[in-house]
N, C-alpha and C positions, 0 to 999 in steps of 0.2 A: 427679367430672366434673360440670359446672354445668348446668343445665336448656340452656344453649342448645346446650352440645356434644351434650344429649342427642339432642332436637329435629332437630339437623342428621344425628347420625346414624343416628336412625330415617326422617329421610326417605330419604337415598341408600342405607341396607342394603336397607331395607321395597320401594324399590323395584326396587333393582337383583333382588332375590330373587321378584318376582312377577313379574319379565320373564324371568328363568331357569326357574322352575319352570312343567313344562309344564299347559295349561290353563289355564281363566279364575277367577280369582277376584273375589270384587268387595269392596266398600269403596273409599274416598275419599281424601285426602290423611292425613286423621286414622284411617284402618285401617290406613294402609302407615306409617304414624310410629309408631302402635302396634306394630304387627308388625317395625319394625326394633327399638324400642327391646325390645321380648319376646327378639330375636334378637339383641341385645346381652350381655343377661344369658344366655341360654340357651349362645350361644361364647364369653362368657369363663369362665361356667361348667366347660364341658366341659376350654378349655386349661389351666386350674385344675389339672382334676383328672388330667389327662394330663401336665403338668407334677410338681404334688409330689405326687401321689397323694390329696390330701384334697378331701371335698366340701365349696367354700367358693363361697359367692354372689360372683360378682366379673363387673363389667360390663367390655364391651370399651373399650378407648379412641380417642378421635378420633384413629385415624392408619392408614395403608394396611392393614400385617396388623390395627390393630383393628377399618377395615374388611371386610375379607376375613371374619375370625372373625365380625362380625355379621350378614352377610350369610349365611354356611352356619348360622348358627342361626336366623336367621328363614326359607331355605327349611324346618329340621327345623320350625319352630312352624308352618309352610305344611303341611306334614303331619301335623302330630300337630292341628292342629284340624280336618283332615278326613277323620282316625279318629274325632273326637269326638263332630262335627255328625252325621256319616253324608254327607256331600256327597261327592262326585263334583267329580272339576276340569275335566272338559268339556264 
């Protein structure tokens, strides 16, 4: 996938998943594009491995279920970096 597809789909996962998960988190246009693109790789990862069974790094792709997949892996990165930070999301 080409940096623009990428771009495009960390902005609409990163945010669609900060308006679903509850509480505030912060960051900027460039937190929630990172955090969809983190959520990219983290759901195509997972349907990866739920599909053939192996662990292989694969990102999702520009399209409805790719967004869908990216978006439930940037809420899991919404969670697992605040196991890491120690933050609290209220």
């Amino acid at each position: 996938m080409n940096i623009i597809a990428w771009i495009i789909l960390g902005v609409i996962a990163g945010a669609i998943a900060k308006a679903i998960y509850p509480g505030r988190q912060g960051g900027g246009i460039l937190a929630t594009m990172v955090l969809g693109m983190v959520g990219a790789l983290i759901g195509g990862t997972l349907v990866t491995l739920l599909e053939t069974g192996r662990l292989q790094f694969t990102a999702a792709t520009l399209s409805i279920p790719g967004i869908i997949v990216a978006i439930i892996g940037a809420i899991i990165a919404i969670f697992l970096w605040g196991l890491f930070t120690g933050r609290t999301s209220y």
